[in-house]
ChimeraX commands (.cxc) that place a marker at each C-alpha (Angstrom):
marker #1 position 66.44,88.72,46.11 radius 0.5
marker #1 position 67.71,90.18,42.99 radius 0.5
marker #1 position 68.92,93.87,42.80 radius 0.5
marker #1 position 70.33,95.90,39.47 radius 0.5
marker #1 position 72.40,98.74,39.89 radius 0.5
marker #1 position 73.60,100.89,36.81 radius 0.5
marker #1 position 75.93,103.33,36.25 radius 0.5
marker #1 position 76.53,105.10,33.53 radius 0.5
marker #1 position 80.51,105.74,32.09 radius 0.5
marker #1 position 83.57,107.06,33.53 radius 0.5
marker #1 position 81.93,109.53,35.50 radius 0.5
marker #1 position 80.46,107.19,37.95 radius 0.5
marker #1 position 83.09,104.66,38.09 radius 0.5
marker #1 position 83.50,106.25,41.70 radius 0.5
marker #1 position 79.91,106.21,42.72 radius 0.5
marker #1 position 79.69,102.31,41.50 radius 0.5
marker #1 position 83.08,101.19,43.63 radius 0.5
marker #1 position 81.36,103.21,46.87 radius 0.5
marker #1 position 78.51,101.29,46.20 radius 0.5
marker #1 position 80.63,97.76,45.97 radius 0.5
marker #1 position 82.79,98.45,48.77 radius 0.5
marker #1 position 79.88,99.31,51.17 radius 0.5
marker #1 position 80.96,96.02,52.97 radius 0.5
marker #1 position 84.58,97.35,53.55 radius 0.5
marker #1 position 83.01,100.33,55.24 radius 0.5
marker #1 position 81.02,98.06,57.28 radius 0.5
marker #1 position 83.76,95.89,58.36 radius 0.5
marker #1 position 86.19,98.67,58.90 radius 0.5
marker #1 position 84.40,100.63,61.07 radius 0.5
marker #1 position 83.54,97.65,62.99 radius 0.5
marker #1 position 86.83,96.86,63.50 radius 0.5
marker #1 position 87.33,100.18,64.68 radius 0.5
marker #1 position 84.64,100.20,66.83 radius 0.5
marker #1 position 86.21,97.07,68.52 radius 0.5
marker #1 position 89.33,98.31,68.98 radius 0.5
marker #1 position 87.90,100.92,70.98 radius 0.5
marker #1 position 86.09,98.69,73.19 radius 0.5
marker #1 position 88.74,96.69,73.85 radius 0.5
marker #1 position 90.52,99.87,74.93 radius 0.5
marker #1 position 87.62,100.64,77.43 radius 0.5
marker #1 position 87.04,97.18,78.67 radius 0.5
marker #1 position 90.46,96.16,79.06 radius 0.5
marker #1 position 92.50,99.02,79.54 radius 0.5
marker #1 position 94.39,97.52,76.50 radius 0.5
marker #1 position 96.15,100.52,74.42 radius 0.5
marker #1 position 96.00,100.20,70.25 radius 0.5
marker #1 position 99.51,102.26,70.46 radius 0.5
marker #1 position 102.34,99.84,70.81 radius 0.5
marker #1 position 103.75,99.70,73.96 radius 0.5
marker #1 position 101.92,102.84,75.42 radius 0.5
marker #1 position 99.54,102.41,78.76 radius 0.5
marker #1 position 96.88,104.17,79.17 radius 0.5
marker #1 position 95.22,106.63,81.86 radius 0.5
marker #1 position 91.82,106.54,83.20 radius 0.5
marker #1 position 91.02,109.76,81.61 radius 0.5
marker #1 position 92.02,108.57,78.13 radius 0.5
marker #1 position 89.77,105.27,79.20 radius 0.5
marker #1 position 86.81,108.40,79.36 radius 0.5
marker #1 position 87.73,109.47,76.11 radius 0.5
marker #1 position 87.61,106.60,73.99 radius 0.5
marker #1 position 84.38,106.21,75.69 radius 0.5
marker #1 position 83.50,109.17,74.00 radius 0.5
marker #1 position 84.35,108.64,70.76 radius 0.5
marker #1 position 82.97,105.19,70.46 radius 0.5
marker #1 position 79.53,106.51,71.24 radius 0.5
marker #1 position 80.23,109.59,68.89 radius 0.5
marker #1 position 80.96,106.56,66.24 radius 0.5
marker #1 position 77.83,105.03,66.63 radius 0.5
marker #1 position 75.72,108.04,67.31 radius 0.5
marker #1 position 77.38,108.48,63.53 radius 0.5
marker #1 position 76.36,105.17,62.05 radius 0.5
marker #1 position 72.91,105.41,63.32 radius 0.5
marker #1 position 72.08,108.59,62.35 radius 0.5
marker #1 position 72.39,107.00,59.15 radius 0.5
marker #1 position 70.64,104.08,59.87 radius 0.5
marker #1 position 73.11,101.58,59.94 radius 0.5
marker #1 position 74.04,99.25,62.61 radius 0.5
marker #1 position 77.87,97.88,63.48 radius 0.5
marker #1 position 76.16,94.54,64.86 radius 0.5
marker link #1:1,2 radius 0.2
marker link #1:2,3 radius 0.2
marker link #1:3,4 radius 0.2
marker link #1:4,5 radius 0.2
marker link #1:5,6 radius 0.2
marker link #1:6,7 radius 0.2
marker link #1:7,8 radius 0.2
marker link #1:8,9 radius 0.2
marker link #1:9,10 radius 0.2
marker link #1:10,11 radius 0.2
marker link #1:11,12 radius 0.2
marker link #1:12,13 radius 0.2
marker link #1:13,14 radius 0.2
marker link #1:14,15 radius 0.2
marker link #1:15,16 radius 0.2
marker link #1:16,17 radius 0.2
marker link #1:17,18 radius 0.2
marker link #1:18,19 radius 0.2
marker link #1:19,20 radius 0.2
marker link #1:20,21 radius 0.2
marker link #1:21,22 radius 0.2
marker link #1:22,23 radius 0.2
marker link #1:23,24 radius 0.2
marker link #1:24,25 radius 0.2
marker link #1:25,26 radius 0.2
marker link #1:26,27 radius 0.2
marker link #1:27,28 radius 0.2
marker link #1:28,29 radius 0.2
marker link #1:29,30 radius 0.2
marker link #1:30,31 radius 0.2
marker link #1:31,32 radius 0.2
marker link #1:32,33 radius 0.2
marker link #1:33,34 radius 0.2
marker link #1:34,35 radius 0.2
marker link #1:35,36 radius 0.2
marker link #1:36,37 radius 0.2
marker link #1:37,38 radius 0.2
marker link #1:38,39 radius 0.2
marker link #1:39,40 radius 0.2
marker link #1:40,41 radius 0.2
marker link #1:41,42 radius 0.2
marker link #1:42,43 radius 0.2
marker link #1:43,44 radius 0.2
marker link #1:44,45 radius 0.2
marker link #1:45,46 radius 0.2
marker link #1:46,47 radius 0.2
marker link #1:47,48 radius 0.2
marker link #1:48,49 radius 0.2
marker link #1:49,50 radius 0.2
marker link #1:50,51 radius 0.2
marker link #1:51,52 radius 0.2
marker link #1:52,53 radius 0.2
marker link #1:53,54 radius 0.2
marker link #1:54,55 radius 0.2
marker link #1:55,56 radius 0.2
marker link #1:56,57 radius 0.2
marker link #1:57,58 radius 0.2
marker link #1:58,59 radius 0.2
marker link #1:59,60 radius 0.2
marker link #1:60,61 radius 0.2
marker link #1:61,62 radius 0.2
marker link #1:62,63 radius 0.2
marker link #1:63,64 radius 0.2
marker link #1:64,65 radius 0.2
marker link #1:65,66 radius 0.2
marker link #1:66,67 radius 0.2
marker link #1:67,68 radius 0.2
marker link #1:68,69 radius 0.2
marker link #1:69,70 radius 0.2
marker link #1:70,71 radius 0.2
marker link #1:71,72 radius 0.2
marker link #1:72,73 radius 0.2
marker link #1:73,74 radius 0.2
marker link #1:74,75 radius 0.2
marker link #1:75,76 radius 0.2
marker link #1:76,77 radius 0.2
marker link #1:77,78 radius 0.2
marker link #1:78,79 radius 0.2
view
């Protein structure tokens, strides 16, 4: 598959590096996304030397559903 995207001077020079660093995104919030299930599954904290309660445990819960409640309202998919 071939795909063209143009964009058209200075002005869009933003909109054309979104559009190349759509992977970055991708992988980022991937990353993040692991992080925070490590957190739940493990009980492993992503703050240096910090442990962490059960009721933070319920929080990251949380927030990694909030993520990808996030990404899929926008039809994306971590996986």
């Amino acid at each position: 598959m071939k795909v063209t995207l143009e964009f058209n001077g200075e002005e869009e020079q933003g909109d054309l590096k979104t559009a190349l660093d759509g992977y970055k995104w991708k992988n980022a919030m991937w990353d993040l996304d692991q992080e925070l299930r490590k957190t739940i599954k493990y009980g492993e904290s992503f703050l240096p030397d910090k442990n962490i309660s059960e009721q933070e445990i319920l929080i990251v819960e949380g927030i990694r559903k909030y993520l990808r409640e996030i990404v899929s309202n926008y039809n994306l998919n971590l996986d």
